[in-house]
ROKE-147655 format. One record per residue: residue in one letter; x negated, y, z negated of N, C-alpha, C, CB in turn. Coordinates in steps of 0.2 Angstrom, whole numbers, padded with zeros to 4 digits, always signed. Glycine has a CB too. Example, Ala and Ser with C-alpha at 12.3 -4.5 7.8 and 13.67 -1.06 7.14 Angstrom:
% residues 2
A-0066-0028-0039-0062-0022-0039-0066-0016-0039-0057-0022-0045 S-0064-0011-0035-0068-0005-0036-0064+0000-0039-0070-0003-0029 
//
This chain:
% residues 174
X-1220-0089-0097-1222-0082-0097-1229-0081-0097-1219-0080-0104 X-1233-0085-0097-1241-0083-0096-1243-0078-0094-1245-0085-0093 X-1249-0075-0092-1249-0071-0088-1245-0065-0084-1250-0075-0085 X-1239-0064-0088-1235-0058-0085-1233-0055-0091-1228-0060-0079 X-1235-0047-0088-1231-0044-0095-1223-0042-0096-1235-0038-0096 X-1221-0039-0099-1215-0037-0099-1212-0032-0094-1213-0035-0105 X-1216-0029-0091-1214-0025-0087-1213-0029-0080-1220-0020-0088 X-1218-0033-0079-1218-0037-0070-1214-0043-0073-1228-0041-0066 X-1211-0045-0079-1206-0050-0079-1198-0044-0077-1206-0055-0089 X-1199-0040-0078-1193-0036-0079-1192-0036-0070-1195-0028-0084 X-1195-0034-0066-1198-0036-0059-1197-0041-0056-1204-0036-0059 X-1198-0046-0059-1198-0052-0057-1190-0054-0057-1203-0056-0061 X-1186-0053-0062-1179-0054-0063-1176-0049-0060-1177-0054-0069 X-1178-0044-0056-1175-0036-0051-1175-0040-0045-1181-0027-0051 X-1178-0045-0045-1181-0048-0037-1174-0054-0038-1191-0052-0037 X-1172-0055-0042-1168-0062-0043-1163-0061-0045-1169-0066-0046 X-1161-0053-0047-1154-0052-0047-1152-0049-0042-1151-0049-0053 X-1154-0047-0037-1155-0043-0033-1153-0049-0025-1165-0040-0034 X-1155-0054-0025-1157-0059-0019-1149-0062-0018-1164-0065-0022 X-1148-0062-0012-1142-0063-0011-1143-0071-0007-1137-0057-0008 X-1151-0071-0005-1152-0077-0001-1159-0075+0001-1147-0079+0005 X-1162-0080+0003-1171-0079+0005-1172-0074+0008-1175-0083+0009 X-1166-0070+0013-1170-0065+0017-1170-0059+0012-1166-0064+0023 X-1168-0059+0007-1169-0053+0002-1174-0053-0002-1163-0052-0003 X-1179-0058-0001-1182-0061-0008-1189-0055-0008-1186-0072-0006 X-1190-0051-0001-1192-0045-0004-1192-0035-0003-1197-0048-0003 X-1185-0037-0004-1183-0032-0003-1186-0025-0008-1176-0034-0004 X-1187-0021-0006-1189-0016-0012-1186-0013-0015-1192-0011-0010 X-1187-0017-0020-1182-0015-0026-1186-0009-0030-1180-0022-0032 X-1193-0007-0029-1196+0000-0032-1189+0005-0033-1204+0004-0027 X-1186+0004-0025-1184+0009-0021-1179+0008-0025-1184+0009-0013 X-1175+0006-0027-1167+0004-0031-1168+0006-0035-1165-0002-0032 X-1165+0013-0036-1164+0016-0043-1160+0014-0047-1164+0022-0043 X-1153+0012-0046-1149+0008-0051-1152+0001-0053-1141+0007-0047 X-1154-0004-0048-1156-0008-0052-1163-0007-0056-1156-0014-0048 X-1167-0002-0053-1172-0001-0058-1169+0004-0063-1178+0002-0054 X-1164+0006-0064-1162+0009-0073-1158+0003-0075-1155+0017-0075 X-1156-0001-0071-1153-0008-0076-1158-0012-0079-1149-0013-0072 X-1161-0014-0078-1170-0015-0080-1172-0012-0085-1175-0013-0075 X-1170-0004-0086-1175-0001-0090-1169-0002-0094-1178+0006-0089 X-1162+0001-0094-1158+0000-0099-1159-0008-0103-1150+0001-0096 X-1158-0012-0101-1160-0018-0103-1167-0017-0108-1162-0022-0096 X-1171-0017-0105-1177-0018-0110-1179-0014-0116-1184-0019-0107 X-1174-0007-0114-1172-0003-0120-1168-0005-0125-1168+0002-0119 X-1164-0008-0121-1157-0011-0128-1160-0017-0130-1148-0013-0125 X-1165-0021-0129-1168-0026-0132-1177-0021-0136-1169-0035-0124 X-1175-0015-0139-1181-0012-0140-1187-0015-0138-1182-0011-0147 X-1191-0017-0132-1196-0018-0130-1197-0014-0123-1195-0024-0129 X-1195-0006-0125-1199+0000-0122-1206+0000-0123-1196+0005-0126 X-1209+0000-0126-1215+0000-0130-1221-0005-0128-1214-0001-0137 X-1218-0010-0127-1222-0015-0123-1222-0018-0117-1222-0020-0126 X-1221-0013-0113-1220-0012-0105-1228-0016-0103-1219-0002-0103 X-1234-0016-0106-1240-0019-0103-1243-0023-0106-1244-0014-0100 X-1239-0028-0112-1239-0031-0117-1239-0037-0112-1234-0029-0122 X-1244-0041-0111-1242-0049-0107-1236-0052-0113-1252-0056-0106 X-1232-0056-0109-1226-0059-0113-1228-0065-0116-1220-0061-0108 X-1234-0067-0117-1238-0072-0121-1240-0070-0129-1245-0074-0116 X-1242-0064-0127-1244-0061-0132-1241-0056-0135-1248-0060-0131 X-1230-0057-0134-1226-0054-0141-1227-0060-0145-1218-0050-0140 X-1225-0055-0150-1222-0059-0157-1217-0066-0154-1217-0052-0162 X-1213-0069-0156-1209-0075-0155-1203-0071-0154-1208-0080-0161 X-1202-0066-0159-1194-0062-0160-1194-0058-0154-1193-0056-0167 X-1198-0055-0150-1199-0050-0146-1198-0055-0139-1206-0044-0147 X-1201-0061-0139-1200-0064-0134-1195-0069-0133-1205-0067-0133 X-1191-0068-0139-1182-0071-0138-1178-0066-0135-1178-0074-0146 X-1180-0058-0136-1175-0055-0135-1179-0051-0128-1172-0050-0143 X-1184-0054-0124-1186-0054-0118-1182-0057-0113-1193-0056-0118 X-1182-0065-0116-1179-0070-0114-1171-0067-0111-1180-0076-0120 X-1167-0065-0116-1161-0063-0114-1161-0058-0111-1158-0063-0118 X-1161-0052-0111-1165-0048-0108-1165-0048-0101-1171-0048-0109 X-1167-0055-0099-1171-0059-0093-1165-0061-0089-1175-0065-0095 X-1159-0064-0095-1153-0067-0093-1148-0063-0091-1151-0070-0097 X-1148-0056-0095-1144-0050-0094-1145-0047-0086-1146-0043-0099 X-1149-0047-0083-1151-0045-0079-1147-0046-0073-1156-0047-0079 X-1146-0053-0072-1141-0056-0065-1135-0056-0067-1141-0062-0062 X-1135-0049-0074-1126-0051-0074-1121-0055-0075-1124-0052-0073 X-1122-0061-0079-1119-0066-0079-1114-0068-0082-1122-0070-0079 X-1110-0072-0080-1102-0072-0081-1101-0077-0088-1099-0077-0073 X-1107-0081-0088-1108-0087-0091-1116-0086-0094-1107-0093-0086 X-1118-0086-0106-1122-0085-0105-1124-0089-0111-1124-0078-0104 X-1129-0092-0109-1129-0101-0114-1137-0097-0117-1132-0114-0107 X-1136-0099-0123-1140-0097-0128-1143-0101-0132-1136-0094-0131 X-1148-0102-0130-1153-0109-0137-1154-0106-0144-1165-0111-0133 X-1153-0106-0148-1156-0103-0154-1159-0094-0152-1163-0110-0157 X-1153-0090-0149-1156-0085-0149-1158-0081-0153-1153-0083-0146 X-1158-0081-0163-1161-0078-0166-1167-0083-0171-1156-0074-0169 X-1169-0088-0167-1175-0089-0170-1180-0088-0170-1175-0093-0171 X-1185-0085-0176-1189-0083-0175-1190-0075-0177-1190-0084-0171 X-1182-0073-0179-1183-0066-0176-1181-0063-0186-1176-0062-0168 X-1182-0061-0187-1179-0055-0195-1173-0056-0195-1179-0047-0195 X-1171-0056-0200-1162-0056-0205-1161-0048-0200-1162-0053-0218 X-1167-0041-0201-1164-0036-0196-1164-0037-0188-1168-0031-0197 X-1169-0042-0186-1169-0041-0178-1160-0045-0177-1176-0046-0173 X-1161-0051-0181-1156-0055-0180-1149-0052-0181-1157-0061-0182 X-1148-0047-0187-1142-0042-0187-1140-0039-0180-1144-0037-0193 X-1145-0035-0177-1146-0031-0171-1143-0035-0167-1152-0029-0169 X-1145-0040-0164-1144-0046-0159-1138-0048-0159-1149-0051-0161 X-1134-0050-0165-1127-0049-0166-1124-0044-0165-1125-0050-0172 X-1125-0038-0168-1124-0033-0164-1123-0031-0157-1127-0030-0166 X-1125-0032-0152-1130-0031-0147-1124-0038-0143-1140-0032-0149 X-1124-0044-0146-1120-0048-0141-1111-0047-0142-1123-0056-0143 X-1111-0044-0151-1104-0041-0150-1101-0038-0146-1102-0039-0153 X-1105-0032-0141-1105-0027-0138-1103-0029-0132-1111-0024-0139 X-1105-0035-0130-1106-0038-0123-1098-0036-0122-1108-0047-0123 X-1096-0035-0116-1090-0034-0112-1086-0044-0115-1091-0031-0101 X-1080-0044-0114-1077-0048-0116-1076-0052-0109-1072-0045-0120 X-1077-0050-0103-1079-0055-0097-1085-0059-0098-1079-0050-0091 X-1089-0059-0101-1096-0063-0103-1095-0068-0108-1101-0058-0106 X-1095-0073-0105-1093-0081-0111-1100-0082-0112-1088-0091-0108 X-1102-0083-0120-1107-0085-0123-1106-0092-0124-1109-0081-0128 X-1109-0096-0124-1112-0102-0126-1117-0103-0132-1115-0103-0121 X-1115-0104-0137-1123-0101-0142-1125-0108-0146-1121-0092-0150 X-1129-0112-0143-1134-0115-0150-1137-0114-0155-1137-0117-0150 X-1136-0113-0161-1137-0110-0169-1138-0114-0173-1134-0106-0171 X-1141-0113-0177-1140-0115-0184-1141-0111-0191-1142-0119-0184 X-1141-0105-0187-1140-0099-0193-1131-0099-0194-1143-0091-0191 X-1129-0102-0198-1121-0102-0197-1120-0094-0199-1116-0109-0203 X-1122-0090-0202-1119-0083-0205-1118-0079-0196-1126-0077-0213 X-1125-0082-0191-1124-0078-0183-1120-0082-0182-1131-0077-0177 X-1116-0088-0181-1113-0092-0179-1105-0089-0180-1115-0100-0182 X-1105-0088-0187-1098-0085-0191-1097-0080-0188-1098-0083-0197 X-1102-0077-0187-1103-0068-0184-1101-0067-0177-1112-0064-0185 X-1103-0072-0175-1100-0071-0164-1095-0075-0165-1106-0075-0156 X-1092-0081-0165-1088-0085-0163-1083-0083-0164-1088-0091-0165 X-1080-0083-0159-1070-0086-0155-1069-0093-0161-1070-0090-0143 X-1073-0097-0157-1071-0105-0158-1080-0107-0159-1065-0109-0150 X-1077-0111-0165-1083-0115-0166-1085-0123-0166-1084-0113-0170 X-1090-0127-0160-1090-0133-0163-1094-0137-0165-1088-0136-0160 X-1095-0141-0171-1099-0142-0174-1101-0147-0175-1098-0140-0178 X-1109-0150-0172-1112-0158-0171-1117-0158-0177-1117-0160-0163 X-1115-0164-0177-1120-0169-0184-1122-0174-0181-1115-0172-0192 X-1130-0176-0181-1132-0181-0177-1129-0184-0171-1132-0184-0182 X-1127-0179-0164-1123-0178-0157-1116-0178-0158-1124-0184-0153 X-1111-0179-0164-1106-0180-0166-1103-0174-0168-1105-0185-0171 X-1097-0175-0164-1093-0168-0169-1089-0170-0174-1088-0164-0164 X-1090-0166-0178-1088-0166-0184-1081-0161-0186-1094-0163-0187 X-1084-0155-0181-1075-0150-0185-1078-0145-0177-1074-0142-0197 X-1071-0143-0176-1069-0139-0169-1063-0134-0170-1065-0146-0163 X-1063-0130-0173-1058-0123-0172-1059-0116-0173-1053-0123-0174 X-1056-0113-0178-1059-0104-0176-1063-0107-0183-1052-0094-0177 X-1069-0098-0187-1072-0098-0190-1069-0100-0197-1075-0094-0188 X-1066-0098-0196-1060-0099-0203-1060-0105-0205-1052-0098-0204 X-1056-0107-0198-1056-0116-0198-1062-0120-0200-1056-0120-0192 X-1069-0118-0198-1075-0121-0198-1078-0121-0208-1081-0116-0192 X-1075-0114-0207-1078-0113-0214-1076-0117-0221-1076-0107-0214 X-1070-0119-0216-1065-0122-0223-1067-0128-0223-1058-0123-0222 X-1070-0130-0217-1070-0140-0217-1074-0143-0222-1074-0144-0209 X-1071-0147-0223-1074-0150-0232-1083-0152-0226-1067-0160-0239 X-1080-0157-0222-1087-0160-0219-1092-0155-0218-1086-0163-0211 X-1090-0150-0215-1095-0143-0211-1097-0141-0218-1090-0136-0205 X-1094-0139-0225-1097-0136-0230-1102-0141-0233-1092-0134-0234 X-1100-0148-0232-1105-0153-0237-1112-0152-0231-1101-0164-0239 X-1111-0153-0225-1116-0155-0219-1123-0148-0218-1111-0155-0210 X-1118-0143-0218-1122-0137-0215-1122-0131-0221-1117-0134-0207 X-1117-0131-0225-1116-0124-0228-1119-0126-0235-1109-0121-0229 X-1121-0133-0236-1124-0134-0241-1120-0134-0247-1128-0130-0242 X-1113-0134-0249-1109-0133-0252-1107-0142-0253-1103-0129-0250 X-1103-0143-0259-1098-0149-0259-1093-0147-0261-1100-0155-0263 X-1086-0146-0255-1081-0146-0258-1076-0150-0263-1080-0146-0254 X-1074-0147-0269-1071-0148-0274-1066-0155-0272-1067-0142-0275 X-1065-0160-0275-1063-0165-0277-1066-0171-0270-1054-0164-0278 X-1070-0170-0268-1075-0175-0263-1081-0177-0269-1079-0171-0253 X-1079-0185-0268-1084-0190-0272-1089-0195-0268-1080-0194-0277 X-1096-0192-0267-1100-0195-0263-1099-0202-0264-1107-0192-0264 X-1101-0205-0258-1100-0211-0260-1110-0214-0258-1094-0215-0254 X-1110-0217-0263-1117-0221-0263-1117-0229-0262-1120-0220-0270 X-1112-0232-0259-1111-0239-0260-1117-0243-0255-1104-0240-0258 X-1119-0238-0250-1124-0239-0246-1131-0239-0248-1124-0236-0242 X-1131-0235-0253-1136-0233-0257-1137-0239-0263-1134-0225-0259 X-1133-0241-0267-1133-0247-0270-1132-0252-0269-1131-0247-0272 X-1130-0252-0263-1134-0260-0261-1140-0261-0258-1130-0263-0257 X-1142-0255-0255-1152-0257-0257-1154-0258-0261-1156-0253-0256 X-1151-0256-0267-1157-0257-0273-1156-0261-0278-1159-0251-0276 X-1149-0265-0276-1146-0272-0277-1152-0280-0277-1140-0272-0272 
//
């Protein structure tokens, strides 16, 4: 993102949702008033109206995650993989942002790496859950929520009648 602000990144992805193959690569998109309100709608609905001449180096982290998607929305995609898309950002950005992906039309499969499990709880269909590359529990949020593993691992809980075992532990110090 160096060197470009939000405005010529917004530009720069009007050029690439736009390209159907190299011979479009410079098409005038100024001139494209739908895809130029899809652009604006976009960086409206991610509130980064305001920082139209803001170089993208120099938002906040939160404003540059929800640039980032923004970015992704743009080509429309059928398919939309998500890295930790509310990290960095407020309990209120990251509410919005839930908000905002609930919204998404129901032709759009999210993908979402997280580990805020309450946004995890809050988007998911189906959830699956890795501990050290391993899955641990795989089904709806209910399911997840219940799992004794997924509560001791992630939710910080110890489910009722599970007795840790330390045998591993006592025999180090054996």
């Amino acid at each position: 993102m160096p060197g470009l602000t939000v405005a010529s990144k917004r530009w720069r992805l009007a050029v690439q949702a736009r390209m159907a193959g190299w011979s479009n690569l410079f098409a005038p998109i100024r001139a494209d008033g739908a895809l130029q309100r899809r652009t604006d709608t976009l960086i409206a609905e991610f509130a980064l109206t305001d920082r139209g001449a803001t170089l993208a180096n120099n938002l906040a982290y939160g404003d540059q995650r929800r640039l980032e998607v923004a970015m992704a929305m743009a080509i429309q995609p059928q398919l939309l993989l998500l890295d930790e898309p509310t990290a960095g950002m407020s309990m209120s950005d990251s509410a919005d942002f839930v908000a905002w992906a609930r919204a998404l039309p129901r032709s759009i499969t999210l993908l979402v790496i997280e580990h805020d499990m309450d946004v995890v709880f809050e988007l998911a269909d189906r959830i699956t859950v890795l501990h050290y590359g391993q899955i641990i529990a795989d089904g709806t949020p209910d399911e997840v929520r219940a799992n004794p593993r997924v509560m001791e691992v992630y939710l910080g809980e110890k489910p009722v009648g599970v007795v840790a075992d330390h045998s591993a532990l006592d025999a180090d110090h054996a």
